[in-house]
C-alpha positions as CSV (number, residue, x, y, z in Angstrom):
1,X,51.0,-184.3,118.2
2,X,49.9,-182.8,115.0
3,X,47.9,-184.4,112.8
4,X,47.8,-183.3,109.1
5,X,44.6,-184.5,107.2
6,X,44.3,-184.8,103.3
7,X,41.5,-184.8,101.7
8,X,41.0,-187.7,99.1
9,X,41.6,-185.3,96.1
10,X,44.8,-184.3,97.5
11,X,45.9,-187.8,98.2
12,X,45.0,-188.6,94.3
13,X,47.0,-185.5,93.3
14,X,50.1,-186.1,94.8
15,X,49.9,-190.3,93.4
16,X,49.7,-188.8,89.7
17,X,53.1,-186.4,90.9
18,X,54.8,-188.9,91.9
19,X,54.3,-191.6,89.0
20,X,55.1,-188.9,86.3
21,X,58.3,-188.4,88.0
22,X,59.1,-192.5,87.7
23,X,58.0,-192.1,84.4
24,X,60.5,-189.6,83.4
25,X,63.5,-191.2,85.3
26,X,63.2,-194.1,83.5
27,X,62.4,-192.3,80.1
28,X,65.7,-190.6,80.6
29,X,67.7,-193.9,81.7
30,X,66.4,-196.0,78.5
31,X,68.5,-194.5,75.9
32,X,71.7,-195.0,77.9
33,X,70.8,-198.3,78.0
34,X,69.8,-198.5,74.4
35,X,73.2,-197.6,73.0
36,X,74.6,-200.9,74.9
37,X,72.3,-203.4,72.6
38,X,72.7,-203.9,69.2
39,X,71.5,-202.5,66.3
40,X,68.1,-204.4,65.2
41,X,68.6,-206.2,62.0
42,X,73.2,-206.3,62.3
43,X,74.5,-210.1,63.2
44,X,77.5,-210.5,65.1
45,X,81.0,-210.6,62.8
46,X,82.7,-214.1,62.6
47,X,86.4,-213.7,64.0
48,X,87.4,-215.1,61.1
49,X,86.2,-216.5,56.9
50,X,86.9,-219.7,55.6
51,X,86.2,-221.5,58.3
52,X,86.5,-225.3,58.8
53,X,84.8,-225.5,62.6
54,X,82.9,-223.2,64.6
55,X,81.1,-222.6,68.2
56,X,78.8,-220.1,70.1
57,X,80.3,-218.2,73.0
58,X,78.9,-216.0,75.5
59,X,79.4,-212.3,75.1
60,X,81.3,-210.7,77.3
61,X,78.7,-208.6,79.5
62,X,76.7,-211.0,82.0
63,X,73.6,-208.8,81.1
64,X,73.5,-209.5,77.7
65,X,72.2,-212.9,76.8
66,X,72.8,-212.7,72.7
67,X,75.8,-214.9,72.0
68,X,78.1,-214.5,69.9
69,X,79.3,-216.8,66.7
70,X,83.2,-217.6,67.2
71,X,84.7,-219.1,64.6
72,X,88.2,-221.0,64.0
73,X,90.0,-222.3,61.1
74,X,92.4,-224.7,62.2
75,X,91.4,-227.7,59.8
76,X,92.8,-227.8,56.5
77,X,91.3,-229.5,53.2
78,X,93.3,-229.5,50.0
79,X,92.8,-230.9,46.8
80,X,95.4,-232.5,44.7
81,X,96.5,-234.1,41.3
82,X,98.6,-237.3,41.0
83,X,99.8,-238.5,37.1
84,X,103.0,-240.3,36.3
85,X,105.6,-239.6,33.8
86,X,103.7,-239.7,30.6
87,X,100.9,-237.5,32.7
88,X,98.2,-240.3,32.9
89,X,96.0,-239.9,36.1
90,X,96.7,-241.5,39.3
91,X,93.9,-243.0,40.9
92,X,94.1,-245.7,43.4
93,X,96.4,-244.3,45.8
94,X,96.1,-244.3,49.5
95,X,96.8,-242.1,52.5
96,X,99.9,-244.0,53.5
97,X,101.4,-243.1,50.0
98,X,101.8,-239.4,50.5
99,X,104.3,-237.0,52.7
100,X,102.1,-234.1,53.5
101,X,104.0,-231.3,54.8
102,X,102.1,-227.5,56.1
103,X,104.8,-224.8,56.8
104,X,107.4,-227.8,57.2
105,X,106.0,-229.8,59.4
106,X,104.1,-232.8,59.6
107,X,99.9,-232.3,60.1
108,X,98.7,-232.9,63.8
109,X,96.0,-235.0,62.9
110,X,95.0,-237.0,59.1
111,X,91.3,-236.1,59.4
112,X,89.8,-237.5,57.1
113,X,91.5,-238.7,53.1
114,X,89.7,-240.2,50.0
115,X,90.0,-240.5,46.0
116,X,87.2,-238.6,45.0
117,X,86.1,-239.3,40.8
118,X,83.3,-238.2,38.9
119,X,82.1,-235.3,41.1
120,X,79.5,-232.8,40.3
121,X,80.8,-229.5,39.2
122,X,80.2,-225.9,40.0
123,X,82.0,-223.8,37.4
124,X,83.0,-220.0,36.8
125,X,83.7,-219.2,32.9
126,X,85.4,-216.4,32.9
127,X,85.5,-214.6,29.4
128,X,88.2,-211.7,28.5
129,X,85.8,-209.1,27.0
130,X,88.9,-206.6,26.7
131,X,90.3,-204.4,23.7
132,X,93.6,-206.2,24.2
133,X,92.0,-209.6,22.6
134,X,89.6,-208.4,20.0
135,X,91.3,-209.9,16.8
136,X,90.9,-213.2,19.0
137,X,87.3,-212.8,20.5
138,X,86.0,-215.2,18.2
139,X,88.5,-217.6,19.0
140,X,87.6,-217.0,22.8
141,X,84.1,-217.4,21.8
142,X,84.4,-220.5,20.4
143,X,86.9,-221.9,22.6
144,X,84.1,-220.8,25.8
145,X,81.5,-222.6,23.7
146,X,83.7,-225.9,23.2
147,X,84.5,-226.4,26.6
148,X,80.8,-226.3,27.4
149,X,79.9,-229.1,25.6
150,X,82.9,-231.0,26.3
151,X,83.3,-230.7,30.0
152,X,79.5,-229.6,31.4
153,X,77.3,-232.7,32.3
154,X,73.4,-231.5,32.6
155,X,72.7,-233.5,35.1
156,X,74.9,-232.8,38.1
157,X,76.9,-230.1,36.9
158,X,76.3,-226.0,37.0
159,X,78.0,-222.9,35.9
160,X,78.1,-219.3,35.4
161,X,79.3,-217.4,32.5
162,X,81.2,-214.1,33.7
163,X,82.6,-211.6,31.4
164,X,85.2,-208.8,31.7
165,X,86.7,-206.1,30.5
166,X,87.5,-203.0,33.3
167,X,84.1,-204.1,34.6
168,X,83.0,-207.6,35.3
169,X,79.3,-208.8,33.8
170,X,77.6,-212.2,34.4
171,X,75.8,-212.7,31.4
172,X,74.8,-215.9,32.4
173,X,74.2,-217.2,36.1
174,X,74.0,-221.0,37.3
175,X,72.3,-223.1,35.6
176,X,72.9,-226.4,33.9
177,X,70.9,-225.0,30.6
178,X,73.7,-226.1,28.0
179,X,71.7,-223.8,25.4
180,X,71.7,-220.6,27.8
181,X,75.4,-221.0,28.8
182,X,76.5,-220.8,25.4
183,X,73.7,-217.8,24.7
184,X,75.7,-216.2,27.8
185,X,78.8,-216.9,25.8
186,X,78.0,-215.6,22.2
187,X,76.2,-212.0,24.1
188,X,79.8,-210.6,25.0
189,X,81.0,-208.2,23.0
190,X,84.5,-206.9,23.6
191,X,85.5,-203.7,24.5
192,X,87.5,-201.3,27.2
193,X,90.4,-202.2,29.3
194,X,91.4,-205.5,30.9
195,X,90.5,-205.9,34.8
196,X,91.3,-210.2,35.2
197,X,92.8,-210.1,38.7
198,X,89.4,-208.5,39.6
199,X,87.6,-210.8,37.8
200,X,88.9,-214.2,39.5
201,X,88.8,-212.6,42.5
202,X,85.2,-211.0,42.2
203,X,83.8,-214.4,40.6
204,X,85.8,-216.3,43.6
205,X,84.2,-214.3,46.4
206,X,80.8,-213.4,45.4
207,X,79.7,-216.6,43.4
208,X,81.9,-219.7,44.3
209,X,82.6,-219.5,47.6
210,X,79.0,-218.8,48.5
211,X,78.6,-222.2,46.9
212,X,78.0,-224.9,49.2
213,X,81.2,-227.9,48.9
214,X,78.2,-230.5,48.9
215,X,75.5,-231.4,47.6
216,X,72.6,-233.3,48.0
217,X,74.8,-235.6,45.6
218,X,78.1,-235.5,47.9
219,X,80.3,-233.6,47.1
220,X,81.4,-231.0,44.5
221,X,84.2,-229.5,42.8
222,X,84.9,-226.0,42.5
223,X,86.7,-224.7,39.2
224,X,87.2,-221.6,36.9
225,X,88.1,-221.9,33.6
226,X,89.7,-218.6,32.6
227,X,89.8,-217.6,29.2
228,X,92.3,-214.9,28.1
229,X,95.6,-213.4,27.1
230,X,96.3,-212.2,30.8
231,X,97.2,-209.2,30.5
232,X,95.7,-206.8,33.6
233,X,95.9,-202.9,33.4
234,X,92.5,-202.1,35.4
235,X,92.1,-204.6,38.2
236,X,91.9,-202.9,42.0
237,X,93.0,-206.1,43.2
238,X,96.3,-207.6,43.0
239,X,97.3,-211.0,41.6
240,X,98.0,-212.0,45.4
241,X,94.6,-210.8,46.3
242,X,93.1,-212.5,43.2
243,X,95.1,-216.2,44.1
244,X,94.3,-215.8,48.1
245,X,90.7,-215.5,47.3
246,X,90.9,-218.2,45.3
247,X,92.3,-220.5,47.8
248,X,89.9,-219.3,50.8
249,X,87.0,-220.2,48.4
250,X,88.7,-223.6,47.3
251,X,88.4,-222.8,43.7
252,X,90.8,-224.1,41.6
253,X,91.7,-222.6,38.6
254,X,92.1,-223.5,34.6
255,X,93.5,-220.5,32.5
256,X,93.2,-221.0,28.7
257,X,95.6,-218.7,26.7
258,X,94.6,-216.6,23.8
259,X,98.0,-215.8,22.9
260,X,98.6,-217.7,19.5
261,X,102.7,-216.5,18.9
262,X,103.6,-219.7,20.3
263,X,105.7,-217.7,22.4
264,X,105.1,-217.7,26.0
265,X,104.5,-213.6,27.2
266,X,104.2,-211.7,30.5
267,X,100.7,-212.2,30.3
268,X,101.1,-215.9,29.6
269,X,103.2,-215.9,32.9
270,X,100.2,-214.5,34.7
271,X,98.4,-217.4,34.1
272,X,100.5,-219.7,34.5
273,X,101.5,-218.4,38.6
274,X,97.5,-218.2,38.5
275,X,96.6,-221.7,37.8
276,X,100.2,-223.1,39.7
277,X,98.7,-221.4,43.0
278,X,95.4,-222.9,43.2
279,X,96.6,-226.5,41.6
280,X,95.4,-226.1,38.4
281,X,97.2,-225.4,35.0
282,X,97.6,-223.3,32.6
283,X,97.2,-224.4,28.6
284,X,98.2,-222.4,25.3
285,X,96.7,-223.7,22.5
286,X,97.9,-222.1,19.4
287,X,94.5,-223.7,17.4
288,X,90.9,-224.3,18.0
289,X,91.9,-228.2,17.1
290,X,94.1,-228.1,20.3
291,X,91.3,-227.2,22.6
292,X,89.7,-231.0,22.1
293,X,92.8,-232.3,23.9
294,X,93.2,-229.7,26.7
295,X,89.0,-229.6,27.9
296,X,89.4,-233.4,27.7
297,X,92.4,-233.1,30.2
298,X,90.4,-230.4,32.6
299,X,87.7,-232.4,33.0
300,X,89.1,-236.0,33.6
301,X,91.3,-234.0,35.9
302,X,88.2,-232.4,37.6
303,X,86.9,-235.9,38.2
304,X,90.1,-237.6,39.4
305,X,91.4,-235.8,42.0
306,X,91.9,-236.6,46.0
307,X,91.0,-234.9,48.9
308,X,92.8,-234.7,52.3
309,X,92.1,-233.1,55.8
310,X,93.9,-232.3,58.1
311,X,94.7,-230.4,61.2
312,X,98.1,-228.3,60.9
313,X,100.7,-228.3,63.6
314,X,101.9,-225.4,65.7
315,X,99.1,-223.2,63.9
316,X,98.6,-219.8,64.9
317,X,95.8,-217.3,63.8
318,X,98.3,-214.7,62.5
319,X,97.7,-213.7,58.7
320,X,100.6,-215.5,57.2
321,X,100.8,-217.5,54.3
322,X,101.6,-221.5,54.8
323,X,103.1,-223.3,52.5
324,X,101.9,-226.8,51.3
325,X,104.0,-229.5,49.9
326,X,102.3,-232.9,49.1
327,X,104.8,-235.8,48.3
328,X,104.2,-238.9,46.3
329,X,106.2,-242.2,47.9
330,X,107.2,-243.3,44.4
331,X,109.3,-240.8,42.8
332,X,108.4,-241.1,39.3
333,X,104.3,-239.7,40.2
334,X,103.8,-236.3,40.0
335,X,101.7,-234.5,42.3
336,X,99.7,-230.8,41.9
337,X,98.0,-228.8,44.3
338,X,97.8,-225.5,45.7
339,X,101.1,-224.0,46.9
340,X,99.7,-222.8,50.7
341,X,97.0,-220.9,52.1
342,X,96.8,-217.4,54.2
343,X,95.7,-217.7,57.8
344,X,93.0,-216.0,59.0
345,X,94.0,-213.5,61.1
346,X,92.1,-213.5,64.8
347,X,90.8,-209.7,65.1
């Protein structure tokens, strides 16, 4: 038998061989295993917005221990009106006299149901900064500057002022500053085209919906008051963009008309479907004296409304629209809300 003997040095030497080649094997496997992780810094999507419940779930490779936020939105709230005949508010009804009907069928489940007055507000003014309405600015300045004072309580309430012409502007952000809403107001000047679908839905998105339903008062009511002849020639987004982003951000919207013919026009009609949708209204005052009576209206309405939950039946994650009807036991009430909701659609 042969015996082979290494000197120390040569014993050392082949050691530092053999750990550079580890060293590069698992240099080169790294990056493969890199490209599985995710990006520093980029969160998981939620499967879908507007969500009424959600829960964490475990991704789907055993190695990986992030979870992943899954989200559902099978619980429905909706806000609604009640006035009788001569339009007087509603206000001490109870669950058991309603018909609440989703896509035609009875809810699953009554989660939860209350009359809800005096609430805090968080309001969007919306302002028409357009060519189309220039001989009528002033009267859209003034009308903006009424319903501030009328309707916005200091102490609970906030809003935004949000002009627009083929661009939207918020020359005013939240605040409860009656002095800097109404600077907000008088800084518009008008000008270019008229992009309102964008507006509603750009105010609805970015600004209300980010707003939290309560707050450390209960909770609050989401509302824009819309100012303008409704007329829309630059908008990207479509009325039925505009109205579904409405609804996801449970905004309900007040359109005030700057058409003074006294004769209801296309643009008119464009306000009217807007404020029908989200179970609002739509008023066309042909004089600043008939503002009093309409801001008086939006905000007694505001603060006498009720709220139900519920959980739909047969509901399915598909993207449609369902349609909403509410139904008051005794015939002669009258009862607004929003006509239906999309469905998030499970990607």
């Amino acid at each position: 038998m042969r015996v082979i003997r290494l000197s120390s040095a040569r014993v050392l030497g082949i050691a530092l061989v053999l750990a550079l080649g580890c060293g590069l094997g698992l240099a080169q496997a790294q990056p493969a295993a890199l490209l599985s992780q995710p990006a520093s810094g980029v969160s998981p999507q939620p499967v879908a917005a507007n969500t009424m419940s959600a829960g964490l779930a475990p991704s789907d490779d055993p190695q990986n221990t992030m979870q992943v936020f899954r989200s559902r939105s099978d619980e429905v709230n909706v806000i609604f009106t009640v006035t009788d005949k001569h339009g007087k508010f509603v206000k001490d009804l109870q669950q058991r006299h309603f018909t609440i009907l989703d896509n035609n069928l009875p809810p699953q489940e009554i989660k939860g149901f209350q009359a809800e007055t005096d609430l805090p507000l968080r309001v969007g003014l919306l302002i028409d900064a357009s060519n189309s309405i220039r001989d009528r600015f002033q009267f859209e300045q003034r009308a903006a500057t009424e319903f501030l004072r009328q309707v916005v309580r200091p102490q609970t309430d906030r809003a935004f002022v949000l002009a627009f012409d083929e661009v939207t502007d918020i020359t005013q952000d939240y605040t409860n500053d009656l002095d800097k809403l109404a600077k907000g107001v008088k800084i518009i000047r008008p000008g270019g085209g008229t992009a309102m679908w964008d507006a509603v839905y750009l105010a609805s998105r970015d600004k209300l919906m980010k707003e939290r339903a309560e707050s450390a008062t209960g909770t609050v009511r989401k509302a824009i008051i819309l100012v303008s002849d409704g007329d829309d020639n630059q908008s990207r987004y479509t009325r039925k963009d505009a109205i579904e982003m409405a609804q996801r951000a449970g905004v309900i919207v007040y359109a005030i008309s700057t058409n003074l013919n006294n004769i209801l026009d296309s643009g008119d009609h464009n306000l009217q479907a807007m404020a029908e949708a989200t179970g609002g209204r739509a008023f066309f005052p042909s004089k600043l004296n008939d503002l009093t009576g309409s801001f008086k209206a939006i905000q007694e309405e505001l603060r006498s409304q009720y709220s139900v939950s519920y959980k739909p039946e047969h509901f399915d994650a598909n993207g449609q629209f369902r349609p909403i009807q509410i139904l008051a036991e005794n015939k002669k009430f009258r009862v607004r809300a929003k006509k239906g909701y999309y469905v998030p659609k499970t990607q």
